[in-house]
N, C-alpha and C positions, 0 to 999 in steps of 0.2 A: 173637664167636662164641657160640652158642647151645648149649643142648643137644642139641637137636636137630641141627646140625650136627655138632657133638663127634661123635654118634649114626652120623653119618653117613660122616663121615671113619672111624671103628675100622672097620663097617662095609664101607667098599670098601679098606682096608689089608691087612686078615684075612680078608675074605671070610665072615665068620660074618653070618647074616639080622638085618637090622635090629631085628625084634621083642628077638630073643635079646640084641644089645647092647644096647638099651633100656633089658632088665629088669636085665642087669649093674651097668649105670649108675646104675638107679636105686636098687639096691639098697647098691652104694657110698656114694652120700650119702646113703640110712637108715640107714645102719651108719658112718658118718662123724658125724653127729650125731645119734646115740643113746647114742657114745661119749661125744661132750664135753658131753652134757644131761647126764650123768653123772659130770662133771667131770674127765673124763679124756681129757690130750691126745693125738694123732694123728700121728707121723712117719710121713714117708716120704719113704727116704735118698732124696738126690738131686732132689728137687723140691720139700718144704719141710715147715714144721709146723704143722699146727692147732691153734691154742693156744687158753688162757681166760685171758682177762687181765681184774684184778681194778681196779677202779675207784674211789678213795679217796671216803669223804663229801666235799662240799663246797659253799660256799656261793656261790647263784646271784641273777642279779638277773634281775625279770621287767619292762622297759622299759617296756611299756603303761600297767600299772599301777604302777611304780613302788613295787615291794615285794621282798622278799628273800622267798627259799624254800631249801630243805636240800635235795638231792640224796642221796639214801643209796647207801649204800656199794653198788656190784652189778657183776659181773661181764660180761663179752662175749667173743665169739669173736674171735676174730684171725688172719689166716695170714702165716707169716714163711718167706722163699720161701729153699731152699737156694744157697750161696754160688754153688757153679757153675753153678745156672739164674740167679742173678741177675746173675752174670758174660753169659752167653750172652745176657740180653735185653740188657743194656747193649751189647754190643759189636752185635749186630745188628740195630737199629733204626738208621736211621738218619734225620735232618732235613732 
């Protein structure tokens, strides 16, 4: 699913004009990560958390060249989804 569909589905849910969800939407995830460029993370009960998780130094091999390099320490974003949605995808996918 895209955004644009996301867009689309609130869209014929709600009844509110495409443009107008758009700018919601897009303004969520400007304000979703403006939060955590700021180092600070993003619950939301019920569907999961946007975290930053911190990344140890460590020491890497580059195979081409057959040399070692350092890795520094650095952070990334993460999302760690709430128990009951990850109950809800497990039980209704099915194989």
């Amino acid at each position: 699913m895209t955004k644009a569909d996301i867009v689309n589905e609130i869209s014929k849910h709600t009844g509110i004009e495409k443009v107008t969800v758009q700018k919601t939407v897009e303004s969520f995830m400007d304000t979703l990560k403006g939060s955590m460029v700021k180092g600070n993370n993003v619950y939301l009960r019920g569907f999961g958390s946007f975290i930053i998780k911190k990344r140890a130094k460590k020491t890497a091999r580059n195979i081409s060249k057959n040399t070692t390099i350092i890795i520094p320490e650095h952070f990334i974003p993460a999302f760690k989804p709430a128990k009951s949605f990850s109950s809800k995808v497990k039980s209704s996918i099915k194989k």
